[in-house]
C-alpha positions as CSV (number, residue, x, y, z in Angstrom):
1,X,0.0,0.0,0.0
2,X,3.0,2.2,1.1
3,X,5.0,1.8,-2.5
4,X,1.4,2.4,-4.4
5,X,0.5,5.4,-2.5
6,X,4.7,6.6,-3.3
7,X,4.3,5.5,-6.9
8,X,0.7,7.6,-7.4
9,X,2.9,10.7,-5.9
10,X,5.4,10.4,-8.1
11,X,3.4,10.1,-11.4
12,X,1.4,12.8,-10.7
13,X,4.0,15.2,-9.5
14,X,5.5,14.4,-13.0
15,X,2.1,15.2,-15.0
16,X,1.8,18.1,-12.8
17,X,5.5,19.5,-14.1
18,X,5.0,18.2,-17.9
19,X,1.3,19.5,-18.4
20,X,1.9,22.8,-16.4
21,X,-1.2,21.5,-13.7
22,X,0.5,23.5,-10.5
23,X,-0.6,26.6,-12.1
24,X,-3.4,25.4,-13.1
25,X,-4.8,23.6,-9.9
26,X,-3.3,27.0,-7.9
27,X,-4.8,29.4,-11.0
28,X,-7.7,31.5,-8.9
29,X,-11.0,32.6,-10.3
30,X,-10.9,36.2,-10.4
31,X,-13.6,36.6,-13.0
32,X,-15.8,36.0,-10.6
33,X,-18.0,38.0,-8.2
34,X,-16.8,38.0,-4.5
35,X,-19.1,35.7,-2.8
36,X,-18.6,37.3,0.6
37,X,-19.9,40.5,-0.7
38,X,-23.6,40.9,0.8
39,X,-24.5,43.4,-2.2
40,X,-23.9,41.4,-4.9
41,X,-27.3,40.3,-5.8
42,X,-27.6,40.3,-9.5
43,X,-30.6,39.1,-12.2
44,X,-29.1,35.1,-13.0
45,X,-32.0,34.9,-15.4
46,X,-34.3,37.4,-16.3
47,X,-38.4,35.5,-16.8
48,X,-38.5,36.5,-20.2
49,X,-35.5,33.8,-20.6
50,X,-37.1,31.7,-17.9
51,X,-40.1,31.1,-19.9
52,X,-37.9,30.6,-23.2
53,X,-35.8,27.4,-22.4
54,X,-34.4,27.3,-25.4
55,X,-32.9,30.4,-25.4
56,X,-31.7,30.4,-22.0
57,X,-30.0,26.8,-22.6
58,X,-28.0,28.1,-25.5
59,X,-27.1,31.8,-24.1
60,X,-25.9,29.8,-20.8
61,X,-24.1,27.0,-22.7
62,X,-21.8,29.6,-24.1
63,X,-21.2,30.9,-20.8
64,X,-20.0,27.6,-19.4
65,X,-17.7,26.9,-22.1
66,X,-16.0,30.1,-20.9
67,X,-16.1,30.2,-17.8
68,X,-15.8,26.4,-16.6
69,X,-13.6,25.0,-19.1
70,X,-9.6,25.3,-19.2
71,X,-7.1,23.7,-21.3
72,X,-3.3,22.7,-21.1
73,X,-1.3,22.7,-23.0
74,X,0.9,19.3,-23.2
75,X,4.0,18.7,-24.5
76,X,4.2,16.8,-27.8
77,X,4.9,13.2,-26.3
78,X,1.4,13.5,-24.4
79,X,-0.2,15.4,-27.5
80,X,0.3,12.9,-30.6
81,X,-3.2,11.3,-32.0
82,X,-3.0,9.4,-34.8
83,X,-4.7,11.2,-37.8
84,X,-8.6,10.8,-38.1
85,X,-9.0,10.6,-34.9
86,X,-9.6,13.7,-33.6
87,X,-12.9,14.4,-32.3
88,X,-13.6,11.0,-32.9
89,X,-17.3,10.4,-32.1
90,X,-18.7,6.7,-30.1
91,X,-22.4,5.6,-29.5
92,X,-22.4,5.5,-25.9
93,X,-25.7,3.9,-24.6
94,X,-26.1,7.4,-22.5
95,X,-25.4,9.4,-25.9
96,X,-22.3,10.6,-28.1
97,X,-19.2,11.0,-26.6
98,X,-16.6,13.5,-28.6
99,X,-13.3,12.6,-28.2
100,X,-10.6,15.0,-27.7
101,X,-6.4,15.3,-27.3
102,X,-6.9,18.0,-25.0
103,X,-6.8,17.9,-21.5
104,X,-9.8,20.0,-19.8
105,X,-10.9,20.6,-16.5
106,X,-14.7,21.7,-15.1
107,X,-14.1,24.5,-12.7
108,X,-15.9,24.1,-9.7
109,X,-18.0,26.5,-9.2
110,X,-19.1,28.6,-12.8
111,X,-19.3,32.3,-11.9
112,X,-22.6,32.5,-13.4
113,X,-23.8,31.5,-10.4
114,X,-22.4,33.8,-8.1
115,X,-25.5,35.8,-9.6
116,X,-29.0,35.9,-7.1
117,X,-31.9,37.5,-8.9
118,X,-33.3,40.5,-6.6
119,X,-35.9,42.9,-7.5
120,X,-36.5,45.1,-4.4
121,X,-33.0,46.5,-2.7
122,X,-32.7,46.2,0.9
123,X,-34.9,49.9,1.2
124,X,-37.8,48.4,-0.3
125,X,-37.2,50.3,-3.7
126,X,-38.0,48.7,-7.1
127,X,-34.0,48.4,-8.7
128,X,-33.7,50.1,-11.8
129,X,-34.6,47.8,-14.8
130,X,-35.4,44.7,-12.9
131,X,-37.8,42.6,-14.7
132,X,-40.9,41.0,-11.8
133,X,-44.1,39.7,-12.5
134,X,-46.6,41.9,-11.5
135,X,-48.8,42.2,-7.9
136,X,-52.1,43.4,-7.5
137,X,-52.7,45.4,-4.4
138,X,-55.4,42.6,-3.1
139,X,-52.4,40.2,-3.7
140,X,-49.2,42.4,-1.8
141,X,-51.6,43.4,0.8
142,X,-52.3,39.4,1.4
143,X,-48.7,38.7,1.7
144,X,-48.2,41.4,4.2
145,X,-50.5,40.9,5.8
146,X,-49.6,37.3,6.4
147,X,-46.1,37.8,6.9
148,X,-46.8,39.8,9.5
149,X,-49.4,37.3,11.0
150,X,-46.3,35.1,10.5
151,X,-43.9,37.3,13.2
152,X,-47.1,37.7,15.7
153,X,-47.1,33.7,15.7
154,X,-43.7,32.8,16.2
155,X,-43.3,35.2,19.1
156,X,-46.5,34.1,21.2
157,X,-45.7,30.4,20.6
158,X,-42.1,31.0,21.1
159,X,-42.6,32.5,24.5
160,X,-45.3,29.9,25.3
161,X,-43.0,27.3,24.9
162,X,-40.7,29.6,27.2
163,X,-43.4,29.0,30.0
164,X,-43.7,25.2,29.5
165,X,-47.2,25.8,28.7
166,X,-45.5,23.6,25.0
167,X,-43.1,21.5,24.6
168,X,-41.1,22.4,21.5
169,X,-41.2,25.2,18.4
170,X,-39.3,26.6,15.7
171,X,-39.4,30.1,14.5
172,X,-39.7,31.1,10.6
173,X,-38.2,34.4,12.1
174,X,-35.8,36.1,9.0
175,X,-37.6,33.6,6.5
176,X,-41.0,34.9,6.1
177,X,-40.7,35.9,2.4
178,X,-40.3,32.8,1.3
179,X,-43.2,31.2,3.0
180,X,-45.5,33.7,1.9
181,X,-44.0,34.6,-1.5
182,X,-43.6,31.1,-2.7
183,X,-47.2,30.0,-1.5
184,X,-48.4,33.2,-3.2
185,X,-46.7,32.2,-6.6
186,X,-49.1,28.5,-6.2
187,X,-52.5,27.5,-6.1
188,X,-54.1,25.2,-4.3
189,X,-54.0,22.2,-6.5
190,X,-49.9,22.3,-6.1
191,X,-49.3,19.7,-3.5
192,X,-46.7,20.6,-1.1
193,X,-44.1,18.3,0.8
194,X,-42.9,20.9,3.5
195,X,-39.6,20.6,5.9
196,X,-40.8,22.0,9.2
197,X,-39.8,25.8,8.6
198,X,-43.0,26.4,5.9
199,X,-46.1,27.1,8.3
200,X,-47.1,30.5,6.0
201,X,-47.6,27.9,2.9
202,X,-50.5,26.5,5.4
203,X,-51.6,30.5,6.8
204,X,-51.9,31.3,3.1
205,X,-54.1,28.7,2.3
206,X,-56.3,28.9,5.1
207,X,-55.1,27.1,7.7
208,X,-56.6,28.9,11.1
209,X,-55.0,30.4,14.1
210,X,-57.4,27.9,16.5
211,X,-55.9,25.1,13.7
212,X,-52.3,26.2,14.6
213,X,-52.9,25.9,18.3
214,X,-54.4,22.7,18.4
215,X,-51.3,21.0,16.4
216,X,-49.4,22.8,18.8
217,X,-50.8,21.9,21.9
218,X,-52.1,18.3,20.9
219,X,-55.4,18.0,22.3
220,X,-58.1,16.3,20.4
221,X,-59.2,18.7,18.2
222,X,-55.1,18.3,16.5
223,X,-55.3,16.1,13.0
224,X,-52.5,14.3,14.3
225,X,-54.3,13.4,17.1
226,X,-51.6,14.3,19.3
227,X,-49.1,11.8,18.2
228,X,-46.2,14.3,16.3
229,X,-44.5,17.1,18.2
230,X,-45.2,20.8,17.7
231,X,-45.0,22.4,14.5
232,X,-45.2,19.7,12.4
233,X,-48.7,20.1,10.8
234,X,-50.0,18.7,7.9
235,X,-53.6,19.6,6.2
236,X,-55.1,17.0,3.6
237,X,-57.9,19.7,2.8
238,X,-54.7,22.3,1.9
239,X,-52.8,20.2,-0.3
240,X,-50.0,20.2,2.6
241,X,-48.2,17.2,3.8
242,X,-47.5,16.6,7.3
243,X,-43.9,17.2,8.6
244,X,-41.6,14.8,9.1
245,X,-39.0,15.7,11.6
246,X,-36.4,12.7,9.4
247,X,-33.9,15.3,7.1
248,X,-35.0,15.6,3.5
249,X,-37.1,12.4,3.3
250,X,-39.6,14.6,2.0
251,X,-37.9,15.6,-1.5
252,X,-38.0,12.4,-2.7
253,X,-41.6,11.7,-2.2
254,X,-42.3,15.3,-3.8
255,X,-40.9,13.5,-7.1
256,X,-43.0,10.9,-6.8
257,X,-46.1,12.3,-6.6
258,X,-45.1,15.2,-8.9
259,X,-44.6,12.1,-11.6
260,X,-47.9,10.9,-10.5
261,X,-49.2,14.5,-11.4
262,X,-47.8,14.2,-14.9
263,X,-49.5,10.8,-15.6
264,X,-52.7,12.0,-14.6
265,X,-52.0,15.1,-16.7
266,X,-53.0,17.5,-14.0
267,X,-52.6,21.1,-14.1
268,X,-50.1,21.2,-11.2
269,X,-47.1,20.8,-9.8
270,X,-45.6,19.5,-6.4
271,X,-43.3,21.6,-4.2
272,X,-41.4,21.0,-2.1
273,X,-39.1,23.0,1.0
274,X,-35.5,21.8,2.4
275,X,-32.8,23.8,3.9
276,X,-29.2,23.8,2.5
277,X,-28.4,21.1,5.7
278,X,-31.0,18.8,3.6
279,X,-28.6,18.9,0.4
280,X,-26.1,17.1,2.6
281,X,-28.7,14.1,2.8
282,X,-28.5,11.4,-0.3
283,X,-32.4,11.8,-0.6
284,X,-31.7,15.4,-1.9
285,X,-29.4,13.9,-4.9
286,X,-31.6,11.1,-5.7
287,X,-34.3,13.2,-5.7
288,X,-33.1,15.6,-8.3
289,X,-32.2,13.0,-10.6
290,X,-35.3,10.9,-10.3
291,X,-37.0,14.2,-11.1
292,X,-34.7,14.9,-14.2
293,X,-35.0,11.4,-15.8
294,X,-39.0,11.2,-15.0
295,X,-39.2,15.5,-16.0
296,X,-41.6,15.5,-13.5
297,X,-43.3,18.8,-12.2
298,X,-41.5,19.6,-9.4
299,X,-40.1,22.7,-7.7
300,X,-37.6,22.5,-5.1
301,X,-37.2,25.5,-3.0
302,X,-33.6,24.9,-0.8
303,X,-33.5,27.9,2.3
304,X,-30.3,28.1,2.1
305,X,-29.9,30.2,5.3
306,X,-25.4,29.4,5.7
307,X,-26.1,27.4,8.9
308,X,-28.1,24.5,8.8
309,X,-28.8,23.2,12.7
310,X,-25.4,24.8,13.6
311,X,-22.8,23.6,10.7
312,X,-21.9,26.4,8.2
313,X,-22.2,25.9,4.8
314,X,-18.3,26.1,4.0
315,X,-18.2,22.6,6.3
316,X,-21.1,21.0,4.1
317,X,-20.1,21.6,0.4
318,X,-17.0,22.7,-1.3
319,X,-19.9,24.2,-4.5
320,X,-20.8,27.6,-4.7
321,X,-23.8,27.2,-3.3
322,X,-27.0,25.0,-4.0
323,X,-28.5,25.9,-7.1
324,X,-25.1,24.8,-9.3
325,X,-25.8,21.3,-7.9
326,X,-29.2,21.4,-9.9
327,X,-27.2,21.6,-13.3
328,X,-24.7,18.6,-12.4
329,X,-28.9,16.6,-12.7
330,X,-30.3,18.2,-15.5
331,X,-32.6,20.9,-13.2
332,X,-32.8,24.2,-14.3
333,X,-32.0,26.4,-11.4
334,X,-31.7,29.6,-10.3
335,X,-30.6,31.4,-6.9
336,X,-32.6,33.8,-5.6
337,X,-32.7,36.7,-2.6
338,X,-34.8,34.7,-0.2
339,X,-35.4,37.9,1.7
340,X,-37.0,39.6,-1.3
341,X,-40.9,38.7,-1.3
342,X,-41.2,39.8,-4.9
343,X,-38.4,38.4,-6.2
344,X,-39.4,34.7,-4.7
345,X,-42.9,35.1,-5.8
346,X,-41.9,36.1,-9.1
347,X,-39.2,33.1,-9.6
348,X,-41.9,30.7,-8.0
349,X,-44.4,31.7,-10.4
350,X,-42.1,31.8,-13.7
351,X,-40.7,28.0,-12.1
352,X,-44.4,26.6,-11.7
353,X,-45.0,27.6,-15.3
354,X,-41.7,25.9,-16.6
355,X,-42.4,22.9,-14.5
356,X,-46.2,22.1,-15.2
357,X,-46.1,23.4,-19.2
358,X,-42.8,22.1,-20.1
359,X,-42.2,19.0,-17.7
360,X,-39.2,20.8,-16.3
361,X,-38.1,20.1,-12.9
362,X,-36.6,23.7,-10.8
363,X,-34.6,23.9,-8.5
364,X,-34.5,27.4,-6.5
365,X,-32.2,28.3,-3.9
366,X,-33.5,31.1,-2.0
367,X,-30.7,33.0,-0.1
368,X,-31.8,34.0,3.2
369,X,-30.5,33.9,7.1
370,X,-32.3,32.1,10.0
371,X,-32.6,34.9,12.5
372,X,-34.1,32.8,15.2
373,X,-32.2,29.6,17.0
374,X,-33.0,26.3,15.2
375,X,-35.4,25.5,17.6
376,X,-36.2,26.3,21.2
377,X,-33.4,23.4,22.1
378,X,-31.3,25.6,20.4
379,X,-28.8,28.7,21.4
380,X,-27.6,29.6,17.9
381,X,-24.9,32.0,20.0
382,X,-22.7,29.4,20.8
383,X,-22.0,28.5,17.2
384,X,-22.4,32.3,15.2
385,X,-21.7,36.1,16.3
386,X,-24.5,38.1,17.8
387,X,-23.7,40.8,15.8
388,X,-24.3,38.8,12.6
389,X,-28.2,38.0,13.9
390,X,-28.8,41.7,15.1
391,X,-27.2,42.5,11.3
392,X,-29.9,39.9,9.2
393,X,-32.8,41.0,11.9
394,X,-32.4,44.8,11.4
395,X,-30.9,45.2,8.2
396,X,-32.5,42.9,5.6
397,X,-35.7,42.4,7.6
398,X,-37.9,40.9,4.6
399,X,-41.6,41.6,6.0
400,X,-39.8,45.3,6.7
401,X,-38.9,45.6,3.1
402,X,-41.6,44.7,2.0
403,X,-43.6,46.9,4.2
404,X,-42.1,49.7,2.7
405,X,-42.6,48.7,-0.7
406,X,-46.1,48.6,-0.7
407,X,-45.8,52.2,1.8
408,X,-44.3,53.5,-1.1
409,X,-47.4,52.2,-3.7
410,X,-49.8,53.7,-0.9
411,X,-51.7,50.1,-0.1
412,X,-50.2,50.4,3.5
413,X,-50.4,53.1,6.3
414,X,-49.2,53.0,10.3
415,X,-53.1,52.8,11.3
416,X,-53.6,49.5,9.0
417,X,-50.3,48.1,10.4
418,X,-51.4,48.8,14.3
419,X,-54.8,47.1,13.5
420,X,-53.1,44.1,12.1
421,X,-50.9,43.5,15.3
422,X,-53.2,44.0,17.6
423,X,-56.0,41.7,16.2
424,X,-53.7,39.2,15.5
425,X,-52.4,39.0,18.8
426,X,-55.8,38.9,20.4
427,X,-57.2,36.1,18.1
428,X,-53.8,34.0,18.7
429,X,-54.0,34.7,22.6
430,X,-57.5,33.9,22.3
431,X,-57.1,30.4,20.2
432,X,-54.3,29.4,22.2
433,X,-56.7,29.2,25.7
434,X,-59.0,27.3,23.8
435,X,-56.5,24.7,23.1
436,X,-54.8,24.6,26.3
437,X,-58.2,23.8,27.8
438,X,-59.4,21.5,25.3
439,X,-59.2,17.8,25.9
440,X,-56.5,15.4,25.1
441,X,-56.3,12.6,22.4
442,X,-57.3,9.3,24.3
443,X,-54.4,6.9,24.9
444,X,-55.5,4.5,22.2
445,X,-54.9,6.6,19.9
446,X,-51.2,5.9,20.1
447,X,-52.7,2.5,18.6
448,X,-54.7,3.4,15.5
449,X,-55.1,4.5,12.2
450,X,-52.2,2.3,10.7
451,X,-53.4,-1.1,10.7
452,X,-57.2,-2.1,10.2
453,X,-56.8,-5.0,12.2
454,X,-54.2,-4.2,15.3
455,X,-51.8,-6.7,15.2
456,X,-50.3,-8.7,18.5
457,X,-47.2,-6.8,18.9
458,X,-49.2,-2.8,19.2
459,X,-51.7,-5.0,21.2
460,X,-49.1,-5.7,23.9
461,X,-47.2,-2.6,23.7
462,X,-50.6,-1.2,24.8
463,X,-51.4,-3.0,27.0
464,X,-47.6,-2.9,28.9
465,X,-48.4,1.0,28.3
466,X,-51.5,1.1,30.3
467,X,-50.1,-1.1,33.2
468,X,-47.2,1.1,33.3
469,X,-49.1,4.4,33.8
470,X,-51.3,2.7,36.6
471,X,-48.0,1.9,38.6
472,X,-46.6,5.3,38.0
473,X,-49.6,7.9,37.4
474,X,-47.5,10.3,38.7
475,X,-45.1,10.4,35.8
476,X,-48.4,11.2,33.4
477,X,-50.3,13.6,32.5
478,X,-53.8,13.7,34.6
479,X,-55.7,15.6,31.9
480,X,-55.0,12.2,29.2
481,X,-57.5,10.1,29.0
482,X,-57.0,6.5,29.7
């Protein structure tokens, strides 16, 4: 092992002197935009180009072979092909393969992607020449509206779960655009396979305050009947999966049913939400390929907020960023300003049209920042700055930016903003007693709604279960019925 290991060395140190690859392994990409500069937030595509594949495929195909391809040049030993066969061509069962004498390397990571399409600037300002679909009033007020409705719930439940009065919750807090904007951009035939960050996809479509208390609190009223933890809702009448706490198990079964979709020749896609932490997962890569082999109607939307649970995003992937991962499968992509509510709704809506019309999976990475900690097990200061939160929360607020947008179009005023808080506060604080006093699933439901006949095993469990609550009732709730 030692003298193969020695042997691999020393052949390619000497293809590194002969073919010049030192300076080219060393050779820096200073074409491209630096990625640690926050303003940087360029169109990638405009939706013109979006809606004309064709066009986009060839204009971008150009790019690539200027920007990710470099050549050596060899010395005339390594360079000799016999004559005729250059550019030879062979029937590969997966296509042609072109042959070539020269040696080329992919570049990592294409500057064309250090582009993230933006519409509004951090001011709430329309940017010169930026290309959006349009928003009525009825519509931008809506998404306001339930942004803000968004902010009200995360605090109340946040500080409930403070006073024990819950068990568990996780904040959308600094991710509210693209809850709101993407579930804007659907309808409600689009089926949606959530991660556990997307509860404004349900506020859009009508799931209630009382609804979102009862999951919370798990009394009987819940549609899990109390058997998932808090947060993780799910709504058959709204299209809406329920959450599954298992990392990205949920993109691949957005794939399926988005292929079922395209059998049954529906008019919809299926959608579904990760974070960049989920790309890590093998269910992520599968995914995308299943969904470019099958060109099922799919939209992934990847929150790519730099942390994940608590790793940053420069210990997960050496790419820049998510979306170039979609090209590597076939998916068209694009990167997005997550914290931009037009910008997402207008790349949600152009991707729903390229995905249902032209059976073209999209993959959209939406650059934002968790502001909040994961979850209340979570202290987020232990692993990033404090500064750095205080910096996302204050400066690129997205339900203040786009506050001010539709401030500026004269839909919104401070009277209609201090009615909002304060009757969304009072209906939450109001639904919230209801569901603290209501009653609690029944123990057998631990037992049901999986098998129709119960087989031996759950019998016994339940049956051990019960015995061990009547020798301990002290370690169980009173208010459960047994």
């Amino acid at each position: 092992m030692a003298f193969c290991s020695k042997s691999s060395r020393n052949i390619i140190n000497n293809l590194k002197s002969k073919l010049g690859l030192s300076r080219l392994m060393n050779r820096g990409s200073d074409g491209c935009l630096n990625k640690t500069n926050p303003d940087r937030f360029l169109p990638l595509i405009t939706l013109p180009q979006l809606r004309n594949p064709d066009s986009y495929s060839h204009k971008t195909s150009h790019s690539f072979s200027s920007q990710r391809f470099q050549s050596t040049t060899s010395e005339p030993q390594f360079a000799s092909v016999p004559n005729g066969e250059h550019n030879q061509e062979l029937d590969f069962p997966g296509g042609k393969v072109v042959f070539s004498p020269e040696m080329r390397f992919l570049s990592e990571s294409p500057c064309v992607y250090n582009n993230c399409y933006r519409v509004l600037d951090d001011n709430g300002q329309l940017i010169s020449n930026s290309i959006f679909v349009q928003v009525s009033e009825k519509i931008a007020v809506k998404m306001y509206s339930s942004m803000a409705t968004l902010q009200i719930l995360d605090t109340i439940f946040f500080e409930a779960q403070r006073q024990g009065r819950i068990s568990f919750y996780l904040t959308t807090i600094g991710e509210e655009a693209i809850n709101i904007a993407s579930a804007a951009a659907l309808t409600s035939d689009d089926i949606v396979f959530p991660q556990y960050r997307e509860p404004g996809v349900l506020l859009w479509r009508g799931f209630t305050l009382q609804e979102f208390a009862n999951q919370c609190f798990g009394n009987k009223a819940d549609y899990g009947k109390g058997r998932q933890m808090p947060i993780h809702y799910g709504s058959n009448k709204h299209n809406y999966f329920t959450v599954s706490s298992t990392i990205a198990t949920q993109i691949p079964h957005a794939v399926g049913a988005a292929y079922s979709l395209k059998m049954d020749k529906k008019d919809a896609c299926a959608v579904t939400y990760f974070g960049d932490g989920g790309t890590s997962e093998g269910d992520f890569h599968a995914a995308l390929n299943f969904a470019a082999v099958t060109e099922s109607p799919v939209i992934f939307i990847c929150r790519n907020n730099g942390w994940a649970i608590s790793t940053p995003t420069s210990d997960q992937f050496r790419s820049e960023g998510i979306a170039v991962r979609g090209q590597a499968y076939g998916v068209r992509s694009i990167r997005v300003d997550g914290n931009d509510a037009l910008a997402m709704y207008s790349a949600v809506h152009a991707a729903r049209e390229m995905a249902i019309n032209e059976h073209r999976p999209v993959l959209i990475e939406a650059i934002t920042y968790r502001v909040g900690h994961h979850s209340t097990s979570d202290d987020s200061t232990k692993y990033r700055p404090a500064d750095e939160i205080e910096w996302w929360r204050m400066a690129r607020d997205p339900v203040t930016r786009f506050r001010k947008w539709i401030e500026t179009n004269g839909w919104w005023g401070s009277e209609a903003e201090s009615q909002l808080r304060s009757s969304i506060r009072n209906q939450l604080l109001q639904a919230i007693q209801i569901a603290e006093r209501a009653e609690k699933p029944p123990v057998n439901d631990l037992f049901t709604d999986v098998y129709d006949n119960i087989p031996s095993n759950l019998r016994d469990q339940e049956k051990l279960l019960r015995e061990t609550i009547n020798r301990h009732p002290e370690d169980y709730p009173a208010d459960v019925p047994f």
